[in-house]
N, C-alpha and C positions, 0 to 999 in steps of 0.2 A: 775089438777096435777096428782092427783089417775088415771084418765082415762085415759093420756098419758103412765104414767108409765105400767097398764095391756094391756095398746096397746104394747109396745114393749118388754116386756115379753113377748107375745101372738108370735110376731113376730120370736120372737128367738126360740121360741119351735118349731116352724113349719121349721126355718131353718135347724133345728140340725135334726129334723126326715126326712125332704127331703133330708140332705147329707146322712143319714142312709139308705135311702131308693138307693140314688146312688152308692152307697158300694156293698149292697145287691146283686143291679142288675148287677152289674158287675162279683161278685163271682158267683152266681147262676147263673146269666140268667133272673131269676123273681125277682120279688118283694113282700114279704112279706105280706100280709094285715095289715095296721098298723091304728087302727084308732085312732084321736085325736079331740079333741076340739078348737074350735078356739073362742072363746064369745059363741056367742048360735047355731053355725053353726057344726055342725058334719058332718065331713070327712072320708072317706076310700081310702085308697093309696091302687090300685087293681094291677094285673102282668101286663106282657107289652100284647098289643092286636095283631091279628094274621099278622094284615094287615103289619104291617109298624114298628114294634118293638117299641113300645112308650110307655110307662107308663101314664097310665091314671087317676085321680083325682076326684073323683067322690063327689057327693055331691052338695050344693046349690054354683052354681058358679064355674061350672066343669073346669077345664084347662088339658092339657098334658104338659107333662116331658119327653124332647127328654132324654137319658141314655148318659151318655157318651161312647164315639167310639174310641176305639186305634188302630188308622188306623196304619199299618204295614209299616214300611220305604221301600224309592223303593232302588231294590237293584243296588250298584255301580257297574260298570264295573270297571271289571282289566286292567289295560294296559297292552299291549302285552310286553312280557321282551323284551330286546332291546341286540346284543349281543355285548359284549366289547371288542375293537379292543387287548385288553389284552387277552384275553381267549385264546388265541393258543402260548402262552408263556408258556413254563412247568418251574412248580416249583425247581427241579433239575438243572435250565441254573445258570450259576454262575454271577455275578453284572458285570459292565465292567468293574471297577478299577481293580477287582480280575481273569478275562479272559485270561490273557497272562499271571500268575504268575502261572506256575507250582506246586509250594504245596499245592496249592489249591484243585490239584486233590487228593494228598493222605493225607488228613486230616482227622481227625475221625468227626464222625457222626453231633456231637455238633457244633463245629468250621464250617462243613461242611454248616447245619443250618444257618449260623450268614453269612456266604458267597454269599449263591444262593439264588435267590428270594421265598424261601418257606415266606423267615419274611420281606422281602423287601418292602418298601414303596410305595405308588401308584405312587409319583414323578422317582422315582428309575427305576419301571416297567417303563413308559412313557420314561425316557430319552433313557432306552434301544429297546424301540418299534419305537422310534425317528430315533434312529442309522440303524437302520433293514431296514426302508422306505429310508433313504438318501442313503445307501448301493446297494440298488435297480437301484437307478437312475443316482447316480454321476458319473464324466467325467473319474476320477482316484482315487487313494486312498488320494489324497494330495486334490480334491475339496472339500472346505466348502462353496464357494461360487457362485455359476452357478446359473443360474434359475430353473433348475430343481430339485437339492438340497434343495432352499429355494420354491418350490411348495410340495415337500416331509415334509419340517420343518409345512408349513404352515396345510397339509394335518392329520398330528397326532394330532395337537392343536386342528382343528375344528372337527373329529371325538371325541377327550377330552371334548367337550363343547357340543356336541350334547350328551353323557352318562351320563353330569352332571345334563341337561337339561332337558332330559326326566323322572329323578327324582324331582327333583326342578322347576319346569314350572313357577314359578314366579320368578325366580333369573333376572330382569331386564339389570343387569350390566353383565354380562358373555352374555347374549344373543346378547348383544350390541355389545360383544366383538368378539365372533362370526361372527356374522354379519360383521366387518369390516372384519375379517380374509376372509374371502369368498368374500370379494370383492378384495382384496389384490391380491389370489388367482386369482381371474378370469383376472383380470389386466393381470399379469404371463404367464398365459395360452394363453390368446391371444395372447401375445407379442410371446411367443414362437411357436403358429401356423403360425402366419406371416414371421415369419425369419427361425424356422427349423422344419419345416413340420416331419419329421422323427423322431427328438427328440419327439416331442406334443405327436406322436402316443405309444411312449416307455412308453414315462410316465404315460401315463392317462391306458396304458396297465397294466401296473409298479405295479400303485398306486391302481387298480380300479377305476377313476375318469371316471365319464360320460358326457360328455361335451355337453351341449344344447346350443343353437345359442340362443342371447339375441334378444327382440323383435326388427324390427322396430320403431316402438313410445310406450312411457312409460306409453302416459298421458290417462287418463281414458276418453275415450268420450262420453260428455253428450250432450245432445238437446242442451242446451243454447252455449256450445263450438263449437258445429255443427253450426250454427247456424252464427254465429260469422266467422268461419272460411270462410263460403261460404259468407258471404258479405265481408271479403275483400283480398279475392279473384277476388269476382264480381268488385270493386274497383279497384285492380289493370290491371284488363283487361282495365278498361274504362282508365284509366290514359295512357297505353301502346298505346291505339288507337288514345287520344289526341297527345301523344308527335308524331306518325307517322304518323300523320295528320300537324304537323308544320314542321317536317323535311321535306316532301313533297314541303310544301309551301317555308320552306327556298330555297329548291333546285329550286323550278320554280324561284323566284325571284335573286338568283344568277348566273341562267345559263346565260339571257343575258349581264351580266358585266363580268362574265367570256369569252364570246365568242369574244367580241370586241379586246383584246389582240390577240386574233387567226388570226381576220381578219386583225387588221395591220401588223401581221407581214408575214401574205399571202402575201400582196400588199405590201409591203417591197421587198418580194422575186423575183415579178414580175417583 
């Protein structure tokens, strides 16, 4: 009982000087000489040696003491800023409700303020950067409804959602959202290269839109789909040469019951 307990006394001294001695060597650099008693064994905690920076133990039953190492965080990159299809709106434009309302221009500073987009809401900005792009491309002042309107409507939302995005890069449900808008878009786009070639090019002039031609095939090709496709391929040739090889054979066995009707009505005619 006595011997257990000066065992683990014994133990705890030697912790508290080893974390003493890790303290040390991190403020200095070295370590102290600290010597202690362990039962009959005597100890010297020496500095760290030249080779490999380690703290060494010396005494009956020598061991090292790696030091602890505060390894330095790597650093992050910035993401490049991204520029907002707002930034070329000035603060001074007056809101659209407030646009045709004449006292709006001679109003004093404060009123003035509460009018134009100096305090205006990002929804506010957006519906008026909405109007600016549909204004670009529609038929007359009376179209809200053309296709090339609603590639203008579509074209402000998915620049919206690429600003939000590259803040936010785990927003799962906007990207979604996105995403469907750009196909929506692309739909449009086609539809409108096929029927009015002249429009396609106004717009996509218009808008800034870049139009890339979608692939031929979608699907990713691997060994085992490769693989798969040329056997039945290989498959349907053989099947093609079977059925051309009975049609043949039909036609030899039908030509002499067809010809019999020929010849009676030869000899009919005679």
């Amino acid at each position: 009982m006595l011997l257990s307990m000066a065992l683990r006394s014994a133990l705890k001294s030697t912790s508290v000087v080893l974390r003493e001695c890790g303290v040390l060597s991190r403020l200095k650099g070295t370590c102290a000489s600290l010597p202690f008693k362990h039962g009959a064994c005597t100890s010297v905690i020496t500095g760290p040696s030249n080779s490999n920076n380690e703290t060494v133990l010396t005494g009956i039953g020598s061991f090292t003491i790696q030091p602890v190492r505060n390894y330095a965080r790597a650093v992050r990159k910035k993401k490049p800023v991204m520029q907002s299809q707002l930034s070329d709106l000035s603060p001074t434009m007056l809101k659209m409700e407030y646009a045709a309302v004449p006292l709006a221009q001679t109003a004093d500073d404060l009123v003035k303020r509460l009018l134009t987009l100096e305090l205006a809401s990002h929804s506010e900005k957006l519906r008026l950067k909405t109007e600016q792009l549909i204004a670009k491309v529609q038929r007359d002042e009376a179209d809200r409804s053309s296709t090339e309107v609603k590639v203008a409507i579509l074209t402000s939302k998915i620049r919206n959602y690429q600003e939000h995005l590259h803040k936010h890069t785990k927003d799962k449900a906007n990207k979604r959202r996105m995403l469907m808008a750009i196909d929506r878009r692309k739909k449009l786009l086609k539809h409108l290269r096929v029927t009015r070639y002249d429009a396609f090019e106004h717009v996509c002039q218009q808008l800034g839109i870049t139009y890339t031609f979608p692939p031929e095939y979608y699907r990713h090709a691997t060994r085992r789909w490769l693989a798969k496709k040329a056997l039945c391929i290989k498959v349907f040739k053989e099947v093609q040469k079977q059925k051309l090889e009975q049609r043949k054979k039909m036609k030899q066995t039908l030509a002499p019951i067809l010809a019999e009707p020929a010849r009676t009505t030869a000899i009919g005619t005679q």
